[in-house]
TIDREN-633084 format. One line per field, with one value per atom (N, C-alpha, C): atom name; residue number from 1; x, y, z. Coordinates in nm, 4 decimals, padded with zeros to 6 digits. Layout:
<sites>
site <- CA_...
pos <- NUM_...
c1 <- X_...
c2 <- Y_...
c3 <- Z_...
</sites>
This chain:
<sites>
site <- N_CA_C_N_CA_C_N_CA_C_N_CA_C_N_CA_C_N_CA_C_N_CA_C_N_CA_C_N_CA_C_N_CA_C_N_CA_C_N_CA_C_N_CA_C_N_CA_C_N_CA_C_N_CA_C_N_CA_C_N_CA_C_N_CA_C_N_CA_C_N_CA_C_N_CA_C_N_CA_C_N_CA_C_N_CA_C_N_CA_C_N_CA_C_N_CA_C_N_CA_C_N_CA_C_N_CA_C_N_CA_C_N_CA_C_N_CA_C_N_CA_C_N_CA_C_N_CA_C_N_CA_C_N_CA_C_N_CA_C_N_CA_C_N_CA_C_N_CA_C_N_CA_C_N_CA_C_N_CA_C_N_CA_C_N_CA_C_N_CA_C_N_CA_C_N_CA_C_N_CA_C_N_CA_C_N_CA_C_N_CA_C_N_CA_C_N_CA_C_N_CA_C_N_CA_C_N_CA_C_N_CA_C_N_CA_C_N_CA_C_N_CA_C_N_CA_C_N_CA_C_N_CA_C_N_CA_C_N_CA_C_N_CA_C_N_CA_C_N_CA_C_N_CA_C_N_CA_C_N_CA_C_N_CA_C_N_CA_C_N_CA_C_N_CA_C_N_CA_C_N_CA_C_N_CA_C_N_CA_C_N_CA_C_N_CA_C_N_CA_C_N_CA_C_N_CA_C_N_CA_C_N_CA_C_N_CA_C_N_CA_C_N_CA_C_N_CA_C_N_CA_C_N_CA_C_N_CA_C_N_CA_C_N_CA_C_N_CA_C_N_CA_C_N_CA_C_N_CA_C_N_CA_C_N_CA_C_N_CA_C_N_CA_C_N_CA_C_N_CA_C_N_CA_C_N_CA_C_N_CA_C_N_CA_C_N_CA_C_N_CA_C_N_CA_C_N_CA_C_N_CA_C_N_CA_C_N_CA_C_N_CA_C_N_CA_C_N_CA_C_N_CA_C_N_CA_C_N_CA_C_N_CA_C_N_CA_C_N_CA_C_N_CA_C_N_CA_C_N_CA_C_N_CA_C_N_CA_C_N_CA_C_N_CA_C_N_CA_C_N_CA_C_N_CA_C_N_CA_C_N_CA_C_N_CA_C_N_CA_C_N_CA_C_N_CA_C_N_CA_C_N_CA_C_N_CA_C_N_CA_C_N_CA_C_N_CA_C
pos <- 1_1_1_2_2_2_3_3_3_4_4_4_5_5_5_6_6_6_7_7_7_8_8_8_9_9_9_10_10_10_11_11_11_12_12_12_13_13_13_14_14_14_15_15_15_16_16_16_17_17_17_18_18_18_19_19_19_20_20_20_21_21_21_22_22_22_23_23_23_24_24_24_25_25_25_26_26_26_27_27_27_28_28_28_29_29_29_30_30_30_31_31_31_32_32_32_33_33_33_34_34_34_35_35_35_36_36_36_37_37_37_38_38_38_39_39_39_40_40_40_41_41_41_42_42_42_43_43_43_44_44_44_45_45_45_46_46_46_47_47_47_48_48_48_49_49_49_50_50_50_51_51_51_52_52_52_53_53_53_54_54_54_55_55_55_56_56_56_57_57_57_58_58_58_59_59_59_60_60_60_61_61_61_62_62_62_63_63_63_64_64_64_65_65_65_66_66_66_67_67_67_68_68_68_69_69_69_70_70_70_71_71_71_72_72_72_73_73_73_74_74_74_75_75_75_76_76_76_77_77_77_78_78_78_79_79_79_80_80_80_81_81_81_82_82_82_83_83_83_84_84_84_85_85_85_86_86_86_87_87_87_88_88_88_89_89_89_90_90_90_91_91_91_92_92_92_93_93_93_94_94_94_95_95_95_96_96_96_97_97_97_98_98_98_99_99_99_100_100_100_101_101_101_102_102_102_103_103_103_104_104_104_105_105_105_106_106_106_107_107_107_108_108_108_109_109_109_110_110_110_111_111_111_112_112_112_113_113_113_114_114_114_115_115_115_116_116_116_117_117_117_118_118_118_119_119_119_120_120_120_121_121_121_122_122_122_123_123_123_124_124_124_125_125_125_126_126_126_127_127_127_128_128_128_129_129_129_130_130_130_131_131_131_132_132_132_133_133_133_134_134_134_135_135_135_136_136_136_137_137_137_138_138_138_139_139_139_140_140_140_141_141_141_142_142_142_143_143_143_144_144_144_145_145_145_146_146_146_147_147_147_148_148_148_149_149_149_150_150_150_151_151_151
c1 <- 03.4907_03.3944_03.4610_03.4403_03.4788_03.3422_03.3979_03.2886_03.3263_03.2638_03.3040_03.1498_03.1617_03.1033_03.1349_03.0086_02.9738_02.9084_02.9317_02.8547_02.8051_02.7193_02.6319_02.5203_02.5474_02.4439_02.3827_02.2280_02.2273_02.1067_02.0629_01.9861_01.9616_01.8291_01.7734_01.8517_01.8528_01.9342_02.0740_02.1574_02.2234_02.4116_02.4487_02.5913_02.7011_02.7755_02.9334_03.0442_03.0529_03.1750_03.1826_03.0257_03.0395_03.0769_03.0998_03.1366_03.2651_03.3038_03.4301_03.5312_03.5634_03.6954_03.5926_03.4812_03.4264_03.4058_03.4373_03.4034_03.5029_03.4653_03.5353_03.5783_03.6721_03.7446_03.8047_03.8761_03.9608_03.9028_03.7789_03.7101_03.7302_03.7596_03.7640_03.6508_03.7028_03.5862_03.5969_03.4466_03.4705_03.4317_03.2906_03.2966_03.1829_03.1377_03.0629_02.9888_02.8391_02.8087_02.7406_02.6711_02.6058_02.4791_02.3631_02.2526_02.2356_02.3323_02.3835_02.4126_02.5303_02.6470_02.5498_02.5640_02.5427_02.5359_02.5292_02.4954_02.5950_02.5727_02.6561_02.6905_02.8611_02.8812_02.8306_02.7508_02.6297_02.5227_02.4683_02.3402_02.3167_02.1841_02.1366_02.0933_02.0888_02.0070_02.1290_02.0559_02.1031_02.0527_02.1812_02.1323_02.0132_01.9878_01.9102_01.9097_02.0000_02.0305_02.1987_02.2249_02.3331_02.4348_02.4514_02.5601_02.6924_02.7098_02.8347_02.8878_02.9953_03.0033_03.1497_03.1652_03.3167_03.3277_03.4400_03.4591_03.5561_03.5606_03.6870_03.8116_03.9144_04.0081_04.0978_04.0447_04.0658_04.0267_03.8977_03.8141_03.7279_03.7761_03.7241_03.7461_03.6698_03.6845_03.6769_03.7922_03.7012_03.6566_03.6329_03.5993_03.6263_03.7408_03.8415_03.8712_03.8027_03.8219_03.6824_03.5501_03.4370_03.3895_03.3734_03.3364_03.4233_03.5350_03.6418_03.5695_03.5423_03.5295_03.3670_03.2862_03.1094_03.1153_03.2302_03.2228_03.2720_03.3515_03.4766_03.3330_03.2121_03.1435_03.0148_03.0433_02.9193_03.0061_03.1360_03.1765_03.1788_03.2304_03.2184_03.0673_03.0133_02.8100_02.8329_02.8350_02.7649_02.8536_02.9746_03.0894_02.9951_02.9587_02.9266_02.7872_02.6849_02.5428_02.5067_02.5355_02.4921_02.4979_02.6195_02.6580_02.6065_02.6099_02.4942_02.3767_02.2882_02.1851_02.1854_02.2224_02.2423_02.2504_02.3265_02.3148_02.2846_02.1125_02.0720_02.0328_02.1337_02.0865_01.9601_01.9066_01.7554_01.7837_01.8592_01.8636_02.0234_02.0339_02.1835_02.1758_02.2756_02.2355_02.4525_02.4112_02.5459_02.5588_02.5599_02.5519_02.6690_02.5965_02.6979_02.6935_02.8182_02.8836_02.9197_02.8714_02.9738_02.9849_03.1099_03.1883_03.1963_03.1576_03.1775_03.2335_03.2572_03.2709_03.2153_03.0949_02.9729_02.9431_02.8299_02.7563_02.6749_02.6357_02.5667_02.6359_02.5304_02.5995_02.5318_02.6102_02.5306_02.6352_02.5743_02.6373_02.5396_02.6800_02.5477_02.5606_02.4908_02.5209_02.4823_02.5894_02.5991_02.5575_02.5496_02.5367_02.4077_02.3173_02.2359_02.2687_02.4081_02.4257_02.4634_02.5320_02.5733_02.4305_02.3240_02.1758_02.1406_02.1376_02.0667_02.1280_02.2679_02.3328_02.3119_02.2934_02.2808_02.1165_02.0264_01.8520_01.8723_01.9504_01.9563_01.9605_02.0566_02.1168_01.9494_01.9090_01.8022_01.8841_01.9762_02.0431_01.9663_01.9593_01.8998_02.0611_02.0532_02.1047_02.0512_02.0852_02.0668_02.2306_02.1956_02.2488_02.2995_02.3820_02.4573_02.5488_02.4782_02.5691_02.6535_02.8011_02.8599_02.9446_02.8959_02.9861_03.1230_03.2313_03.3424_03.4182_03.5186_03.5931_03.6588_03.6777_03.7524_03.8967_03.9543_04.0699_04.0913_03.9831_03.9956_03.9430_03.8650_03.8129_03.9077_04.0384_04.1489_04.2582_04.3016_04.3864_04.3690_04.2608_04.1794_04.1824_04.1474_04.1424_04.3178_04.4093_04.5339_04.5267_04.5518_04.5287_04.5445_04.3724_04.3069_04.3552_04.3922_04.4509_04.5759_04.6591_04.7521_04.7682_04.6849_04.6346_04.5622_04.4989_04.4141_04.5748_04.6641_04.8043_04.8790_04.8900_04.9507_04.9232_04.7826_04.7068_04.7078
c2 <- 03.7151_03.6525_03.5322_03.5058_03.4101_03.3362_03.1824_03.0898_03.0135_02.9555_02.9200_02.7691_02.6846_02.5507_02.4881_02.4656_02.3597_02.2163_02.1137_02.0207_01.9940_01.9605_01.9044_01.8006_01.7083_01.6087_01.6227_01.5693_01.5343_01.4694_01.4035_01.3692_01.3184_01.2940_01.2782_01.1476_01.0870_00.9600_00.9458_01.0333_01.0114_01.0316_00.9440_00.9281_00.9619_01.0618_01.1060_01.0079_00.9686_00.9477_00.7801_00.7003_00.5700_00.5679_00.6800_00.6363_00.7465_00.8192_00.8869_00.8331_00.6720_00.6299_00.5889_00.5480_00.5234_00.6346_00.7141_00.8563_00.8367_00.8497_00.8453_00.9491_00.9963_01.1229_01.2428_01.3092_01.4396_01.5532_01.5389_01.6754_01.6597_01.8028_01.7916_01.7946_01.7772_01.7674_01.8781_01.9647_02.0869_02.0963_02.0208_01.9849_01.9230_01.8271_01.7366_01.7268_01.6690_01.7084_01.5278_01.5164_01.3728_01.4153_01.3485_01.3758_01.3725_01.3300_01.3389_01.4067_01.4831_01.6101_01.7350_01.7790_01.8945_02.0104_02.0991_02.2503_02.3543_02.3079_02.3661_02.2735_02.3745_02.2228_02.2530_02.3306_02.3377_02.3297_02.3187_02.2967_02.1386_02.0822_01.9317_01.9278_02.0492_02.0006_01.9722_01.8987_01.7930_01.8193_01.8315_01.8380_01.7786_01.7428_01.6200_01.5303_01.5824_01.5484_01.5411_01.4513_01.4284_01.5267_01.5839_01.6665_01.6703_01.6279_01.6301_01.6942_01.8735_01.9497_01.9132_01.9563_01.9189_02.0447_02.0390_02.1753_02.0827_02.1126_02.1400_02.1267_02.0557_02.0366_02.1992_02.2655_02.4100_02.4983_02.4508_02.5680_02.6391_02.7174_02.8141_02.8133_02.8549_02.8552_03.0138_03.0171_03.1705_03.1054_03.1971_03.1226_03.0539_03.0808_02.9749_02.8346_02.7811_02.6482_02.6239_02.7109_02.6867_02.4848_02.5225_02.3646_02.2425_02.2500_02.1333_02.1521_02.2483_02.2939_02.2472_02.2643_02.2216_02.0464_01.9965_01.8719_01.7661_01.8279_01.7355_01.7267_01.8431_01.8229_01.7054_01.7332_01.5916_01.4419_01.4612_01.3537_01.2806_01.3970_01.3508_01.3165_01.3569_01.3497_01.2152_01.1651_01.0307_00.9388_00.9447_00.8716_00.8033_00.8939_00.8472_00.9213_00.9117_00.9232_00.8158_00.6907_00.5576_00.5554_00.5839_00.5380_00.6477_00.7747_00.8323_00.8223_00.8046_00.7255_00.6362_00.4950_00.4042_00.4284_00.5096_00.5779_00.7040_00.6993_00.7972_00.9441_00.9655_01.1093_01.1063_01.2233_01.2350_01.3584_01.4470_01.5853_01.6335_01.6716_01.7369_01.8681_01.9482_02.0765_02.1165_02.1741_02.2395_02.3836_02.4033_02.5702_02.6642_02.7831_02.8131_02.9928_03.0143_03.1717_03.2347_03.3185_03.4050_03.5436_03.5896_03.6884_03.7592_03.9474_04.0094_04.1131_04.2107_04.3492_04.4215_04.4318_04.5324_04.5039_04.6326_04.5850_04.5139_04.4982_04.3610_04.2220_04.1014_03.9848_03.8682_03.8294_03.7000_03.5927_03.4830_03.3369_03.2129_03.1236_02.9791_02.9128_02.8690_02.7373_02.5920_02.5249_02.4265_02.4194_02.3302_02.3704_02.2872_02.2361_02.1823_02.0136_01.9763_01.8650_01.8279_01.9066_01.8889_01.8623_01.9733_02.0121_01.8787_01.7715_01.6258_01.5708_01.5536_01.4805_01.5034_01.6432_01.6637_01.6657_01.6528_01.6454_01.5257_01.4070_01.2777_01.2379_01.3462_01.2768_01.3574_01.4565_01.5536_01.6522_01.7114_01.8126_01.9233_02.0939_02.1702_02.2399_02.3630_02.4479_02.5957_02.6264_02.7657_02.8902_02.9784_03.0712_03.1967_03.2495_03.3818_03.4585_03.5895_03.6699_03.7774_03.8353_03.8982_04.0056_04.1284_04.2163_04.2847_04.2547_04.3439_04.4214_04.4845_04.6029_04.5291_04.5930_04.5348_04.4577_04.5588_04.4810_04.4068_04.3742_04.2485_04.1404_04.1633_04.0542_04.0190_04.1169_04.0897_04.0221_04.0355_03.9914_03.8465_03.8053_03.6759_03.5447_03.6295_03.5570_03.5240_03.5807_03.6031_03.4818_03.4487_03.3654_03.2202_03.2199_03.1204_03.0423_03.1252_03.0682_02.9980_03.0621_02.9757_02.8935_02.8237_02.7280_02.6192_02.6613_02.5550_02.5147_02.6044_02.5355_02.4552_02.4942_02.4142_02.2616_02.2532_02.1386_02.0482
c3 <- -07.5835_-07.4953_-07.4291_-07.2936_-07.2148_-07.1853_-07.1696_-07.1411_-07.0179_-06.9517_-06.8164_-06.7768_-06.8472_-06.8112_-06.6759_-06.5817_-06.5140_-06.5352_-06.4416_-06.4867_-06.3642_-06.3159_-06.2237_-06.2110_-06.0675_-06.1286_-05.9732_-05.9169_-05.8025_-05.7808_-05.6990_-05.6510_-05.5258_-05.3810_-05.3205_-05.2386_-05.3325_-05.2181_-05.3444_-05.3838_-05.4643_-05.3664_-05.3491_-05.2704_-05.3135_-05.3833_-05.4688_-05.4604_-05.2709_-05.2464_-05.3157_-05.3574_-05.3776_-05.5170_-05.6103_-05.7558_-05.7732_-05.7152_-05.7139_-05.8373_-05.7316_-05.8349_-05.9632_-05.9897_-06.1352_-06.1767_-06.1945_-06.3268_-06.4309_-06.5283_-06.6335_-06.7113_-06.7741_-06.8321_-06.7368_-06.7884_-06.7337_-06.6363_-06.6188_-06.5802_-06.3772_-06.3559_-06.2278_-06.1350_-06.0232_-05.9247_-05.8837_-05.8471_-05.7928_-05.6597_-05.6297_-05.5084_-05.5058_-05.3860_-05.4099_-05.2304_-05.2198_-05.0728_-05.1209_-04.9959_-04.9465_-04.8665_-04.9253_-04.8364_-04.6761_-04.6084_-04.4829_-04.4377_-04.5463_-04.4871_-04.4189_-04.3211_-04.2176_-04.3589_-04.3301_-04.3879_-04.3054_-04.2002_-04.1163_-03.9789_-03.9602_-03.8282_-03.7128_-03.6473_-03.5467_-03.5351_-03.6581_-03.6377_-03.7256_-03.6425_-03.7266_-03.9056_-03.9294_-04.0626_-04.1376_-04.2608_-04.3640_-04.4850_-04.5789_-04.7229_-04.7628_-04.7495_-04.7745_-04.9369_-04.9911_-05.1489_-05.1876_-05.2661_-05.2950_-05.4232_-05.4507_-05.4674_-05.5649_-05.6773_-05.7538_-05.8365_-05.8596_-05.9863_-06.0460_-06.1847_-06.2354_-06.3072_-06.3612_-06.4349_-06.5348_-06.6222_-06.7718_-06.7301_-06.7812_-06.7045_-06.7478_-06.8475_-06.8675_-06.7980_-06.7580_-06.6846_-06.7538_-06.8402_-06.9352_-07.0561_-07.1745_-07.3033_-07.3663_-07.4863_-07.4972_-07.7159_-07.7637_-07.9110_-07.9927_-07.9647_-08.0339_-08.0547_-07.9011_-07.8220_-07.7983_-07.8133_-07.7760_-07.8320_-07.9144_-08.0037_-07.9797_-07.9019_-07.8536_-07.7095_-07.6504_-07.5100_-07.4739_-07.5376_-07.5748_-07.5937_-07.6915_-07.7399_-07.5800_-07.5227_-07.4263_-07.2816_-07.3275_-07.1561_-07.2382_-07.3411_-07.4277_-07.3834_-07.4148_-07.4063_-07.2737_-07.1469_-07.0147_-06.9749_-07.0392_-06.9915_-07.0275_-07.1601_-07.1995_-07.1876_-07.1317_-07.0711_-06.9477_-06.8496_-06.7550_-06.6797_-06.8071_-06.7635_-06.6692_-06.7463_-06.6465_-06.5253_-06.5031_-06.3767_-06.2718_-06.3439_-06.2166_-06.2093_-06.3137_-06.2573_-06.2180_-06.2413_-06.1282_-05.9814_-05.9755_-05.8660_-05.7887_-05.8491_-05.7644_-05.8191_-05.9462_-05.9973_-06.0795_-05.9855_-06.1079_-06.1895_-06.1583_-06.2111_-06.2630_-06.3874_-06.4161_-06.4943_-06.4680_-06.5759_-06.5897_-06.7465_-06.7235_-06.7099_-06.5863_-06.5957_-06.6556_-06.7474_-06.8391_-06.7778_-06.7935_-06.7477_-06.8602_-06.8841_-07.0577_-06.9861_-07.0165_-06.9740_-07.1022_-07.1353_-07.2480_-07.1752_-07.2651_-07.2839_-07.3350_-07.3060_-07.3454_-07.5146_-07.4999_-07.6349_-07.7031_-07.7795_-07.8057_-07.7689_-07.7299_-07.6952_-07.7546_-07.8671_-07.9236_-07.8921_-07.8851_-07.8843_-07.8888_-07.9356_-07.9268_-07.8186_-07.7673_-07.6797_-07.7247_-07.7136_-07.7887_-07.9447_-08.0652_-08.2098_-08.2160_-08.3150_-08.3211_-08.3142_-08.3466_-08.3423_-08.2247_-08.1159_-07.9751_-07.9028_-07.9580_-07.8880_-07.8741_-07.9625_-07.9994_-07.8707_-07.8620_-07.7801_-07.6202_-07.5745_-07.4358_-07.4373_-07.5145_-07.5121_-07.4474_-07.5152_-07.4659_-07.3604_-07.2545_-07.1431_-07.0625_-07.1092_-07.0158_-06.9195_-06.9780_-06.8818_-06.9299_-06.7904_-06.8136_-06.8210_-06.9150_-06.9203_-06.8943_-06.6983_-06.6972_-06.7838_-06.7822_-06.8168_-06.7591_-06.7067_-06.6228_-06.7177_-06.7741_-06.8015_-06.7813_-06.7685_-06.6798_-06.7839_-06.7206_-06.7859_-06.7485_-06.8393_-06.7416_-06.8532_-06.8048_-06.8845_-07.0261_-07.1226_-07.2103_-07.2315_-07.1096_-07.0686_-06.9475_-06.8878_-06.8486_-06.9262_-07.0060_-07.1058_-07.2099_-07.2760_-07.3495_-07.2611_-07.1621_-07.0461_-07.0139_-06.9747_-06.8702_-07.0759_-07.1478_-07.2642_-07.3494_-07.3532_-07.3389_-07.2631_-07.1006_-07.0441_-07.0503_-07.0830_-07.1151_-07.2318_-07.3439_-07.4827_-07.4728_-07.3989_-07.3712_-07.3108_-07.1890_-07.1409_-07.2234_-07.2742_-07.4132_-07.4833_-07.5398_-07.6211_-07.5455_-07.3898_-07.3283_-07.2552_-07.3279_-07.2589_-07.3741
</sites>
């Protein structure tokens, strides 16, 4: 099984580009909009909401790394909850991707002691599950593992 964490924060009058250099920890930026920014470059309308996602500086987790991989998006949350509300965020969720290979599909998301920690911040966690062949799910995980050793 492959795991694939987002983090997202946004809100209504909430600005990215004014706390950029204040974020704190490793996680990347994936992309980020401004209640200003166009939708498109011909026509007038406007996000009208502010906009910020990161990803894992891995990207992906597969079981092995889940509980280092679950712990590092707790840590980036409460690193720097403050500072997005301060500025502006009313809403965050970490959207989660799990990748199998058929069959039955159990997993946890997050453990009961992680559960306490992200209740805190009020993030929603939606859920997307994706099925693919076995050997791409042995291949992409191959991968991934060695990326987690090399990090």
């Amino acid at each position: 099984m492959i795991y694939k964490y987002s983090f997202s924060v946004l809100g209504d009058s909430f600005y990215p580009e004014l706390i950029l250099n204040n974020i704190q920890g490793d996680f990347i930026i994936e992309s980020f909009i401004s209640p200003t920014d166009r939708k498109f470059e011909n026509k007038p309308d406007e996000y009208g909401y502010g906009n910020l996602s990161f990803w894992h500086k891995n990207k992906f987790s597969t079981e092995d790394e889940i509980l280092k991989y679950e712990k590092d998006f707790i840590e980036f949350i409460g690193k720097n909850h403050s500072l997005f509300v301060e500025n502006g965020v009313t809403e965050s969720e970490v959207f989660i991707e799990i990748y199998f290979d058929g069959g039955q599909c159990n997993f946890e998301i997050f453990n009961k002691e992680l559960l306490k920690h992200i209740g805190d911040f009020e993030v929603s966690l939606p859920i997307s599950v994706y099925l693919l062949k076995s050997e791409e799910i042995n291949k992409w995980e191959s991968e991934i593992k060695l990326k987690w050793r090399t990090n």
